[in-house]
PLY file of the C-alpha trace (Angstrom):
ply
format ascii 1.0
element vertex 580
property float x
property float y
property float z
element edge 579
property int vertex1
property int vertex2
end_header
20.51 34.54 5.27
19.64 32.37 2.04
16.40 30.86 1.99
15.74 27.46 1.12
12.98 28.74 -1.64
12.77 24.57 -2.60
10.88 23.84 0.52
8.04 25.56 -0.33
5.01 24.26 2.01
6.16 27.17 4.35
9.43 27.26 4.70
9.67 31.18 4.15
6.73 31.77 6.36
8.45 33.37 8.79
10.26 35.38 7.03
7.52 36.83 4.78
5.91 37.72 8.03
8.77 40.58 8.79
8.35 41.82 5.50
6.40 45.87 5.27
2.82 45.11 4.67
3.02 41.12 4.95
0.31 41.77 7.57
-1.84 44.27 6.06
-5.37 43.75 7.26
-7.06 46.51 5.61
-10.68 45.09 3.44
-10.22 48.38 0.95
-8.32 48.27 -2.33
-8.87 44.26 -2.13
-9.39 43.44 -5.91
-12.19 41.45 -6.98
-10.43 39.87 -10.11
-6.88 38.64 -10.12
-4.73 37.86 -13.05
-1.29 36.70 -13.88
0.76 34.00 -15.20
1.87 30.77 -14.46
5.13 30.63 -16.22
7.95 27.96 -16.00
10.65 28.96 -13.44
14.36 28.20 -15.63
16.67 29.05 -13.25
14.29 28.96 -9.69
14.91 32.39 -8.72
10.93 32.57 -8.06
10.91 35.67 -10.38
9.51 35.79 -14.45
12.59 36.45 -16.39
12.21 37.47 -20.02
12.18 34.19 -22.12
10.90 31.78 -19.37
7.59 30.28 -21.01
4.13 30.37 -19.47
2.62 26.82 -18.66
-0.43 25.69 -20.22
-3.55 24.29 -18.50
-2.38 24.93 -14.82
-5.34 25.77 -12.49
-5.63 28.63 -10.11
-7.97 28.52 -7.33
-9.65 31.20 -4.79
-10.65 28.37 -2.49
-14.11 28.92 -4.66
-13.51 27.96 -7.66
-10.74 27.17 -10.48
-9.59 29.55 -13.24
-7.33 27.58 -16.18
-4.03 29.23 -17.45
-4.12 29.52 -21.40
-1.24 28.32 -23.82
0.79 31.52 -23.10
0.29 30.64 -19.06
-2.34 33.33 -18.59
-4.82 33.35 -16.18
-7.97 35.51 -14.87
-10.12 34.49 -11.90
-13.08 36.40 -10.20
-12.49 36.29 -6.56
-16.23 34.54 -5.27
-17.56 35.12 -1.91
-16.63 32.59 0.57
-19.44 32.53 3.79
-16.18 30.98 5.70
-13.82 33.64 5.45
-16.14 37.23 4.82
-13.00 39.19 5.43
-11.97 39.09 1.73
-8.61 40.35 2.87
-8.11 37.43 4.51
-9.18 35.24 1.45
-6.23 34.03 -0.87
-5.16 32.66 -4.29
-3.36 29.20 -4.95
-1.79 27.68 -7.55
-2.54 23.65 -7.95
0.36 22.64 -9.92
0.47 19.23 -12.11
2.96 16.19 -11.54
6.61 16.64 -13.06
6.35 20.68 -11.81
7.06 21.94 -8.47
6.75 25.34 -7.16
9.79 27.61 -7.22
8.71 30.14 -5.24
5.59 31.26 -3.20
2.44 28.72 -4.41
-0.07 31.15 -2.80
-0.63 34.82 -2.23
-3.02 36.71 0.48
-5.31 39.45 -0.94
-4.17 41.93 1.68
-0.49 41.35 0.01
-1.44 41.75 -3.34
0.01 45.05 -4.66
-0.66 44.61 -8.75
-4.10 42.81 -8.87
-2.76 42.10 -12.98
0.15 40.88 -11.98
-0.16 37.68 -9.33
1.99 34.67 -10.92
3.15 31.40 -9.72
7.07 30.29 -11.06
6.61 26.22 -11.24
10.14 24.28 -12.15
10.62 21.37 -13.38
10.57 18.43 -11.17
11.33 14.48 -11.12
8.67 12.63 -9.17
7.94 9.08 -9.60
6.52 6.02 -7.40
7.73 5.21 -4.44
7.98 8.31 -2.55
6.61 8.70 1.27
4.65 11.81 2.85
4.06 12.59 6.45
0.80 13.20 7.77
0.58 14.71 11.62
-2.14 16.29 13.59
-3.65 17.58 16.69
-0.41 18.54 18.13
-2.47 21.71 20.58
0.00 23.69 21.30
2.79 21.07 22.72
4.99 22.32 20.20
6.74 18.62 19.97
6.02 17.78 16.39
8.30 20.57 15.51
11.06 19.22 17.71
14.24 18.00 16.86
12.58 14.79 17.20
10.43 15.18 14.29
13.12 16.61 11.91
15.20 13.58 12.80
12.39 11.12 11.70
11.78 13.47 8.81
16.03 13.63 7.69
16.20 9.69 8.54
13.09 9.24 5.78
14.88 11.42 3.11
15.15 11.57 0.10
11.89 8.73 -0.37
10.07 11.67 2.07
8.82 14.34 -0.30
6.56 16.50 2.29
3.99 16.46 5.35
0.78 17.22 5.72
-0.46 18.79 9.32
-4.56 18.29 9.92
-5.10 20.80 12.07
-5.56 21.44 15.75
-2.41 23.32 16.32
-3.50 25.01 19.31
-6.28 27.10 20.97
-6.54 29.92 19.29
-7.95 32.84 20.47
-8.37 36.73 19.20
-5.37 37.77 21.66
-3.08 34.82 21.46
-3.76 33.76 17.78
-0.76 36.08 15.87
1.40 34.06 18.76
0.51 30.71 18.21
0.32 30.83 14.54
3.70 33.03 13.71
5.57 30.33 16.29
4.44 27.74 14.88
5.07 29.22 11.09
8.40 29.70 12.62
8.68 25.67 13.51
7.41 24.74 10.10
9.66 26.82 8.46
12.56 24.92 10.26
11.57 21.56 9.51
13.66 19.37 6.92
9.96 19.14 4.47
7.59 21.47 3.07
4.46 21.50 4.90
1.28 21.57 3.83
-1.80 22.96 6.40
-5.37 21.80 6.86
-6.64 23.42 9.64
-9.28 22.55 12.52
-11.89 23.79 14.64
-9.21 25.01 17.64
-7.58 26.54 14.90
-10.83 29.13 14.29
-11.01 31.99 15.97
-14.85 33.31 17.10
-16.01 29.87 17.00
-17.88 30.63 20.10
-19.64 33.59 18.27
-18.06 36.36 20.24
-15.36 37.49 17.39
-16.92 39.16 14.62
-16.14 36.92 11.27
-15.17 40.20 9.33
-12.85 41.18 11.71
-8.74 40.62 11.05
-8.78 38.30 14.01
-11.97 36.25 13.16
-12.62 32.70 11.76
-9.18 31.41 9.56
-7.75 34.96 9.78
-4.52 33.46 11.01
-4.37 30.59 9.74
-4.23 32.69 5.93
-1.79 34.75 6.89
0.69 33.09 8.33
0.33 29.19 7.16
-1.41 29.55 3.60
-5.17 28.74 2.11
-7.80 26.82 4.06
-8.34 24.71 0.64
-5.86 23.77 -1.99
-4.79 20.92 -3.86
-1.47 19.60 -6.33
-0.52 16.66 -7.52
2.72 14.50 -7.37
3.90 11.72 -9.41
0.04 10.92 -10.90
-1.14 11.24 -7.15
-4.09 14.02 -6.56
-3.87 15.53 -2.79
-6.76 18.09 -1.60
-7.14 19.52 1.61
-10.30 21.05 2.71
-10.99 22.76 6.10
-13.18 22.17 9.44
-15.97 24.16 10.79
-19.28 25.08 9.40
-22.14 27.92 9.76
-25.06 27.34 11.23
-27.56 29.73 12.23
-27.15 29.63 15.69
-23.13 30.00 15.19
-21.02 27.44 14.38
-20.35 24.02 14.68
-17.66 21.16 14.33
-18.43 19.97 10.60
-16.86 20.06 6.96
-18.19 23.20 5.41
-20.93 22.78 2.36
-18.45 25.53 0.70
-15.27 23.38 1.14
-17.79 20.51 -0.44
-18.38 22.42 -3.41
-14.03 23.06 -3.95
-13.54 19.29 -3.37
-16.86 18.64 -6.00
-15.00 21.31 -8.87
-11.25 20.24 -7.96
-12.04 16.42 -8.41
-14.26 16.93 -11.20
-11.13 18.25 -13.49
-9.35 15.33 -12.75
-8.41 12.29 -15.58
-10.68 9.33 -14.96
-8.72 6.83 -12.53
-6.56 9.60 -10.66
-5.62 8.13 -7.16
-7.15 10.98 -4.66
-5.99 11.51 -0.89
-8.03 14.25 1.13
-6.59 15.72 3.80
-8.99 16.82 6.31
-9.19 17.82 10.28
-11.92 15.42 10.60
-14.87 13.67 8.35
-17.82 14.97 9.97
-20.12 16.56 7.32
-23.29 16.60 6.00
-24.83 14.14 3.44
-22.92 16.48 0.31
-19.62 15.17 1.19
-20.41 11.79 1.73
-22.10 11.89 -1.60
-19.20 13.59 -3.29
-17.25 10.69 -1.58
-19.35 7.91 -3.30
-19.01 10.09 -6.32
-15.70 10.97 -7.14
-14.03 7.19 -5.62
-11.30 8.77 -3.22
-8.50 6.52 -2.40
-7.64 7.79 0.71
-8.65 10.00 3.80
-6.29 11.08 6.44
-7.52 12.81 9.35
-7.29 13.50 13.44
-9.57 15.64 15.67
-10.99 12.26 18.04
-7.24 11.53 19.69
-8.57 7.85 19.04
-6.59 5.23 16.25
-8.65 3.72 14.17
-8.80 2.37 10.61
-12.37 2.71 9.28
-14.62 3.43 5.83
-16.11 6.84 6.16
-18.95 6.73 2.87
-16.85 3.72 1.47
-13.36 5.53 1.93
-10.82 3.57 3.92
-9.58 6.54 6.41
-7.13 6.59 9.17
-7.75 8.81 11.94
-4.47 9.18 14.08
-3.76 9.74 17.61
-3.13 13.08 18.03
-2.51 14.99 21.30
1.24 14.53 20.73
1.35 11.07 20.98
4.47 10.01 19.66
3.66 7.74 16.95
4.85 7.56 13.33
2.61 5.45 10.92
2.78 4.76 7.64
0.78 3.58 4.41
1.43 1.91 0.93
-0.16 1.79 -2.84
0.87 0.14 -4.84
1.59 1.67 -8.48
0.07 -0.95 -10.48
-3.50 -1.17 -9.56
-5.68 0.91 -7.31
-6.29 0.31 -3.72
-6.84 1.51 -0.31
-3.45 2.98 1.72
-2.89 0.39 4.58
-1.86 2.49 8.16
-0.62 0.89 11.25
1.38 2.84 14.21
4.56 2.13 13.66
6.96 4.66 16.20
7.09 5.46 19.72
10.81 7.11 20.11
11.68 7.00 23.51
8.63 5.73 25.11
8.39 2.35 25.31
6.77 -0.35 27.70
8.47 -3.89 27.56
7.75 -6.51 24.95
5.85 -9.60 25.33
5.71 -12.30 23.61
4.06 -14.71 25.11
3.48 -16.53 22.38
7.02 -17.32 20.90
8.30 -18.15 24.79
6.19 -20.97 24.59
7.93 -22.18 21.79
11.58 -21.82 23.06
13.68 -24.47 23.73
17.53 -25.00 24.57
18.80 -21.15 24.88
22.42 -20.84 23.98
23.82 -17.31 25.23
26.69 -14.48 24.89
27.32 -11.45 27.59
29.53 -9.04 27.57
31.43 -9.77 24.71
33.55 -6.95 23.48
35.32 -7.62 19.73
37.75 -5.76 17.81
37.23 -5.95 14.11
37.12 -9.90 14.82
34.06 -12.44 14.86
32.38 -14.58 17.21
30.94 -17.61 17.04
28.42 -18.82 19.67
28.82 -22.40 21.47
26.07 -24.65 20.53
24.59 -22.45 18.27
20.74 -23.68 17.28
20.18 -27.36 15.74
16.48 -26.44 14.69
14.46 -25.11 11.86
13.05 -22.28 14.21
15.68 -19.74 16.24
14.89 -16.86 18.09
17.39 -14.01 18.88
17.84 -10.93 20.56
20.64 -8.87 21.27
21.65 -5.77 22.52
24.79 -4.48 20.66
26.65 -1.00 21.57
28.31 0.09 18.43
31.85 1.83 19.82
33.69 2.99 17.45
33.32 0.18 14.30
32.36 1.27 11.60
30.17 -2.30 10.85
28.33 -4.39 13.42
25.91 -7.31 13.30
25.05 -10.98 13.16
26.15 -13.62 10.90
23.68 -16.53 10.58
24.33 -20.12 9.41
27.39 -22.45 8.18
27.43 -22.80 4.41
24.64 -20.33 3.01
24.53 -17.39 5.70
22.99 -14.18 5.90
24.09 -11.45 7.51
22.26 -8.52 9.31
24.30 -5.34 9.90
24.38 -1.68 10.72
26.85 0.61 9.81
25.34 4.06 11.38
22.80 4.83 8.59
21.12 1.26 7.68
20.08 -1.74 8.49
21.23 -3.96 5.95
19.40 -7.49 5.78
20.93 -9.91 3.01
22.00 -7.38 1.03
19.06 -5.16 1.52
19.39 -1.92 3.40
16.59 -0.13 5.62
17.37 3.63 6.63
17.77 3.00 10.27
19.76 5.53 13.18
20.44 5.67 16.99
19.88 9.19 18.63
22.96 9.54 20.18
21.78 12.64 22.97
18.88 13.14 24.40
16.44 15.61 22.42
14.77 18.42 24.66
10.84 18.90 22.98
10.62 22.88 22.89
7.61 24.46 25.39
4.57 24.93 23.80
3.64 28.71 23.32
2.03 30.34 26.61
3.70 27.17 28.18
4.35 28.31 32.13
7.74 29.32 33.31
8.04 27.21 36.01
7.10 24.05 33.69
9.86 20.96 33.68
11.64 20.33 30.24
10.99 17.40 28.23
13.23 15.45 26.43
13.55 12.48 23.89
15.60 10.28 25.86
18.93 8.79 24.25
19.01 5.61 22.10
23.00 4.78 21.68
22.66 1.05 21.80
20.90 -1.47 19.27
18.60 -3.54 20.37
17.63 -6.68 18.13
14.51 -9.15 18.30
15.27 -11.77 15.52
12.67 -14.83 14.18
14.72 -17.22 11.56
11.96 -19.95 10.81
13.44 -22.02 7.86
12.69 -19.30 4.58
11.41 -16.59 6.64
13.38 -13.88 8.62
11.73 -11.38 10.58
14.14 -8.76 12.93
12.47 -5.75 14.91
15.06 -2.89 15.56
14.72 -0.93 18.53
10.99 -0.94 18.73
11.36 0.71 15.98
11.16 -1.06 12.93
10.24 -4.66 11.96
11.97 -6.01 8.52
10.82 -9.45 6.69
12.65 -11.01 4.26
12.48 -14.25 2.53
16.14 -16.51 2.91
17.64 -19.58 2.24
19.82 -20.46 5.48
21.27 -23.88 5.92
20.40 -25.67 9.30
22.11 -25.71 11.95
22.08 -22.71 11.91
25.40 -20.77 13.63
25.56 -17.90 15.22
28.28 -15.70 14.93
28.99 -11.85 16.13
30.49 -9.63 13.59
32.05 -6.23 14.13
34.56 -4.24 11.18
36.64 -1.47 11.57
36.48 -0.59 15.05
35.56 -2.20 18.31
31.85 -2.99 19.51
30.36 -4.41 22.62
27.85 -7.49 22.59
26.07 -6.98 25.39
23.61 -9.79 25.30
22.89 -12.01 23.13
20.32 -14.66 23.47
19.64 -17.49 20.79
17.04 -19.93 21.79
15.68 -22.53 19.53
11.94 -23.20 18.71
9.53 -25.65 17.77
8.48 -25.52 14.40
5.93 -22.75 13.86
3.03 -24.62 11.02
0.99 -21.89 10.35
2.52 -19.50 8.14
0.80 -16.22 8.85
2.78 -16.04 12.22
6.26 -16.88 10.81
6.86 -13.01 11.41
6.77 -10.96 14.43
3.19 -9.70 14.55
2.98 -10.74 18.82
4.83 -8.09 19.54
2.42 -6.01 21.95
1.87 -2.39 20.89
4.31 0.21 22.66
1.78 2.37 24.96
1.84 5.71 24.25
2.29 8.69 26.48
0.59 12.30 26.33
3.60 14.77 24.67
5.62 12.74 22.17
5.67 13.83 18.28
3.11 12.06 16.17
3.85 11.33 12.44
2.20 9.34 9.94
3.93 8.37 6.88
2.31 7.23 3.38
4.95 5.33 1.00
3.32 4.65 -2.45
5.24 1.91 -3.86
5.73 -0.36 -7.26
7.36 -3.28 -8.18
11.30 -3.03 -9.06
12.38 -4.31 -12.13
14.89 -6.62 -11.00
11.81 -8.30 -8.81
12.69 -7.65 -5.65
10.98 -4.77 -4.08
10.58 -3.78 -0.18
7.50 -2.93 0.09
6.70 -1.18 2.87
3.47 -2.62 4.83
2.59 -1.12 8.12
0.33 -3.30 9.95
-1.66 -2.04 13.28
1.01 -3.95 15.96
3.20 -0.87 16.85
6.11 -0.97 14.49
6.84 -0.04 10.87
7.18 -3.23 8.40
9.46 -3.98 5.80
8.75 -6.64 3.63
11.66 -7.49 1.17
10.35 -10.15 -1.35
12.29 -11.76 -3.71
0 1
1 2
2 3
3 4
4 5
5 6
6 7
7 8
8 9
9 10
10 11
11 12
12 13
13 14
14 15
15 16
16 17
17 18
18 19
19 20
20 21
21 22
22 23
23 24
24 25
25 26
26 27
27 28
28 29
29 30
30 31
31 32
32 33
33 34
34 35
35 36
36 37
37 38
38 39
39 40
40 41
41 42
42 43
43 44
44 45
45 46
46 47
47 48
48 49
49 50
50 51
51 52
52 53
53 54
54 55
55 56
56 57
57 58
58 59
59 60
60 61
61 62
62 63
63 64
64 65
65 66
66 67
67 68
68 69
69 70
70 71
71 72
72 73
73 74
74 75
75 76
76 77
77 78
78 79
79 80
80 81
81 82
82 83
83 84
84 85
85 86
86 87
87 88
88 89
89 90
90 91
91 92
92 93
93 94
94 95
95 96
96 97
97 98
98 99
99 100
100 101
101 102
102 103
103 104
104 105
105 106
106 107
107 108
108 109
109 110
110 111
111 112
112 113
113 114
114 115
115 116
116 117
117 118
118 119
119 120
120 121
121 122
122 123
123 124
124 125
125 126
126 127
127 128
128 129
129 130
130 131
131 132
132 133
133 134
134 135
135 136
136 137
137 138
138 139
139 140
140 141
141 142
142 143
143 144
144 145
145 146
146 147
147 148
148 149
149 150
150 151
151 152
152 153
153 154
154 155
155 156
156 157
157 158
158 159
159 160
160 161
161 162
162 163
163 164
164 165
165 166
166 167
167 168
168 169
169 170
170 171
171 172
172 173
173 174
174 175
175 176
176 177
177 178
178 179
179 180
180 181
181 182
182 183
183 184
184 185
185 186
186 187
187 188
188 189
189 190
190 191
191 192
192 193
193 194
194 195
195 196
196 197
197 198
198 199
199 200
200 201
201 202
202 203
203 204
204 205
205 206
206 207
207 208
208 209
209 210
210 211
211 212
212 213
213 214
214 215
215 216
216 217
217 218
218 219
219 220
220 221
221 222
222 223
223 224
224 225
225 226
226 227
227 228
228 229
229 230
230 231
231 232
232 233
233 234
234 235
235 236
236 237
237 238
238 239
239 240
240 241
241 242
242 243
243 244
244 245
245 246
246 247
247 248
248 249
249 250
250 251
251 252
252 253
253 254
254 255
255 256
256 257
257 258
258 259
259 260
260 261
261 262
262 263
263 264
264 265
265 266
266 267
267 268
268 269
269 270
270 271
271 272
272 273
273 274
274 275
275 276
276 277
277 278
278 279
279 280
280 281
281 282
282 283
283 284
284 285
285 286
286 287
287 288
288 289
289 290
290 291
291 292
292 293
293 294
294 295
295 296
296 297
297 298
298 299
299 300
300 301
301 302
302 303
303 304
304 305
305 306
306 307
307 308
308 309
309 310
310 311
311 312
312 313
313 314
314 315
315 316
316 317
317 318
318 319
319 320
320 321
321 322
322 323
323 324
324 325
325 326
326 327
327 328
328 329
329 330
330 331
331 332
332 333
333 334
334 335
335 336
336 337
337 338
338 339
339 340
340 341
341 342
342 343
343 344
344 345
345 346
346 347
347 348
348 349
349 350
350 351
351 352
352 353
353 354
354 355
355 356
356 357
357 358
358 359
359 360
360 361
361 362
362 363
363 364
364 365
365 366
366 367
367 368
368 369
369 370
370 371
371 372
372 373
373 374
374 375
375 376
376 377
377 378
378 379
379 380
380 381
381 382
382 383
383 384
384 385
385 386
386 387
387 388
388 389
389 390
390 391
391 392
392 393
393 394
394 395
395 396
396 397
397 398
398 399
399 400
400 401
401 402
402 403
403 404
404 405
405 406
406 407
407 408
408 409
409 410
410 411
411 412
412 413
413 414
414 415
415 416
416 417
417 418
418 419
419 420
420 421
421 422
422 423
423 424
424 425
425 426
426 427
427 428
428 429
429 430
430 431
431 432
432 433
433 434
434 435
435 436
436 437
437 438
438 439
439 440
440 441
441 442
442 443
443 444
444 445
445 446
446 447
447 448
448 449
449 450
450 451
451 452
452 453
453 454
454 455
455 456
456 457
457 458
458 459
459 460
460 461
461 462
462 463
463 464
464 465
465 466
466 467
467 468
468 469
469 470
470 471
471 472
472 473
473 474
474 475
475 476
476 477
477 478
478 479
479 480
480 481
481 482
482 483
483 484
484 485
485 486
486 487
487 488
488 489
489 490
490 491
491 492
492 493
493 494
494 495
495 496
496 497
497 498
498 499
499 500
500 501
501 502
502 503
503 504
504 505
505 506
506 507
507 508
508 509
509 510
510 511
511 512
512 513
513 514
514 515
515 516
516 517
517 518
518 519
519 520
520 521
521 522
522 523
523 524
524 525
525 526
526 527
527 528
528 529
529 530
530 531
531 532
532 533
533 534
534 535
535 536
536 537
537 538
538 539
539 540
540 541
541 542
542 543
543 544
544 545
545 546
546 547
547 548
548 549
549 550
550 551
551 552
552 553
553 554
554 555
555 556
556 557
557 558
558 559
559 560
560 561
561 562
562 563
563 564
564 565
565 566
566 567
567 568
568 569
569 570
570 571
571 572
572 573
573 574
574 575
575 576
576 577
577 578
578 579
């Protein structure tokens, strides 16, 4: 079987783990200095061939602190002592690779692997990166085992290529010295399945002898799973200018040990920002923000951007010691969210929830039925690479819309709007297409069963994402404003210039299609500006076993001027705002 080496968050997990002495556990013969080269990867094969260069000013890090590579790519680091993980077998060795490289093979090694203490190098390639791009954050999935589904990967394809990678917080599960090599080698085995490279920050279900009972020195004890089959507890890279850290979850105490960000983890995040240019954006990726006054301090400090978390199963949008910082759902919620930056000046990442596939209460909107009007209406109406216009139409500034349009088999469906300048919105299978702009958009055309969580019972019923084979539009034309949500799913603004009356006409190409309804009802004139778009659309409610994803798209302005910029408020739906 070939590998795909290019997804590199843990893609070849799994594999490694069936490899003769992947799992070696033993403390002796663990070296207390490590050396090697960082060296620039030619061809990708993940090996040093002679004549590939070493890289220059790369850091290496124990999870303690940071050794520098010198001009020839050489490095030496001391391995500290790390209070969190005593089992020095257990303790690893990361690369943090700069923007414009990649790795191009393993970016971290476990001391129990390490055969040739003088010989522990990290291949980097290469690699294009540049504003916008999107990451996924998710968290707190406990063992459900859905945000590895087929669900997930199909969020994860339909955001390719802007998607780069995805970032998992922690709470994977319940570990446990007996079930831990389970939970973790399944779900290294998801991971390594999904369509992005992953990227772990564990959390305080994800520690083993929490409750005191499991020796820390032992194999099983404390992150002893979490290193050997998912990577380091703390790491950090950079892409495209952007600094990412992750830091892990539970701190000792005397007494034991207790939810908190460790003062060790502190001290990384204090020498890894530290080495940073002045005015690097910094996201932290964290189980939770609980910590003593250090981090807060080192917050204040070092002017993070961002901090994405989980651990409460509550949404909310806060400052944590001045740091705008999301905290997601969790439990398997089923919600996507996302977050934009702009390149041209720093600011805080904006989050909103933004997808429930598959579980969705009805929409109100209260507030636009009070402004409708005459309705004017279409059922049933099944076209054959022809058009459709509706009787009546709208006479007013303001028209509302929604349809419900089953594709069949042509190969272009949608709406045509107005007499002498029109827009169009369309779908052809892949996008949404408004006035020329498209939005990656699909249908799930079968249902999607959500693999059992490990340990899950026999006897317990199968889940499924249920089918989505029909689209279902909620349009807002009021005079330069358009505003369309898509299947719950998505909600896309643009500015227009549409003649009134404004016509309505049904368009298929290539193939047949089947309007089931469509509605167009004019309004009165909405006056205040700020709710010309759909933002009274209630929030979907959400329901215990979905997939959760968060999404981050940093963004910049196009050179031509018009840019969609990707704004995600808090009202259930992912935003698109195309501005001329």
């Amino acid at each position: 079987m070939k590998i795909p080496w290019s997804k590199i968050g843990v893609t070849w997990l799994c594999v490694l783990a069936l490899l003769p002495g992947i799992r070696a556990w033993a403390a002796d013969a663990v070296p207390d200095t490590l050396s090697g080269k960082v060296f620039l990867d030619a061809n990708g094969n993940g090996k040093a061939d002679p004549g590939e260069p070493g890289i220059a000013a790369v850091r290496v890090t124990d999870g303690i602190s940071f050794a520098t590579t010198d001009a020839d790519g050489a490095y030496s680091i001391k391995i500290e002592e790390d209070y969190m993980i005593p089992c020095r077998a257990a303790r690893t060795v990361s690369v943090c690779w700069p923007t414009g490289k990649w790795p191009s093979g393993r970016w971290w090694h476990r001391l129990s692997e390490i055969a040739d203490a003088k010989a522990v190098s990290f291949g980097l390639r290469n690699d294009e990166q540049q504003l916008p791009f999107v990451f996924l954050h998710t968290s707190d999935d406990h063992g459900s085992g859905v945000m590895y589904s087929e669900h997930y990967a199909h969020d994860a394809r339909l955001m390719k290529p802007a998607a780069k990678f995805i970032f998992n917080t922690g709470d994977m599960g319940y570990a446990t010295p007996e079930g831990g090599d389970l939970m973790f080698r399944t779900i290294a085995g998801h991971a390594a399945a999904f369509p992005l490279p992953m990227f772990v920050t564990p959390g305080n279900h994800d520690f083993v002898g929490g409750d005191g009972k499991t020796p820390m020195t032992q194999p099983s004890g404390g992150w002893g799973f979490q290193t050997q089959y998912l990577g380091p507890v703390r790491w950090s890279f950079d892409y495209a200018g952007v600094h990412f850290i992750g830091l892990d979850y539970m701190e000792k105490t005397d007494k034991g040990y207790k939810d908190s960000i460790p003062h060790v983890a502190v001290q990384f995040m204090e020498k890894d920002l530290a080495a940073l240019a002045k005015g690097t954006r910094v996201v932290l990726l964290v189980h939770c923000y609980d910590a003593s006054a250090d981090f807060y301090q080192a917050l204040h400090k070092f002017k993070i951007d961002q901090i994405c978390c989980g651990h409460t199963h509550t949404p909310t949008y806060a400052r944590v010691g001045g740091v705008p910082t999301l905290t997601n759902y969790g439990m398997g919620t089923g919600v996507v969210t996302a977050a934009a930056i702009d390149v041209a000046e720093r600011r805080p990442l904006t989050f909103g929830n933004s997808r429930l596939l598959g579980y969705f209460t009805g929409v109100t909107m209260p507030a636009m039925e009070k402004r409708r009007q005459r309705q004017h209406a279409v059922s049933n109406k099944m076209l054959d690479n022809a058009s459709f216009t509706i009787e009546g139409s709208a006479q007013t500034e303001s028209v509302e819309i929604i349809a419900e349009i089953i594709p069949g088999s042509a190969n272009k469906v949608g709406l045509r709007v107005g007499t002498k300048d029109t827009i169009e919105i369309t779908f052809d299978g892949t996008a949404v297409t408004v006035a020329g702009t498209p939005v990656p958009f699909s249908l799930i055309p079968q249902d999607i069963p959500i693999p059992p969580a490990p340990g899950t019972p026999a006897n317990t019923p199968a889940r499924k994402i249920p089918a989505d084979t029909s689209l279902r539009w909620h349009l807002l034309i009021d005079r330069d404003r358009l505003s369309i949500l898509a299947n719950n799913l998505f909600r896309i603004s643009k500015a227009i210039k549409v003649d009134q009356p404004a016509a309505v006409t049904l368009l298929t190409d290539g193939g047949n299609a089947t309007f089931k309804q469509c509605d167009v009802w004019e309004l009165r004139t909405i006056s205040n500006p700020a709710s010309r778009s759909l933002h009274h659309f209630a929030p979907p409610a959400w329901t215990w076993g979905g997939p959760q994803l968060v999404a981050a798209c940093l963004d910049d302005k196009s050179a031509e001027g018009e840019d969609m910029l990707k704004r995600f408020p808090a009202d259930g739906v992912i935003s698109y705002d195309i501005e001329p």
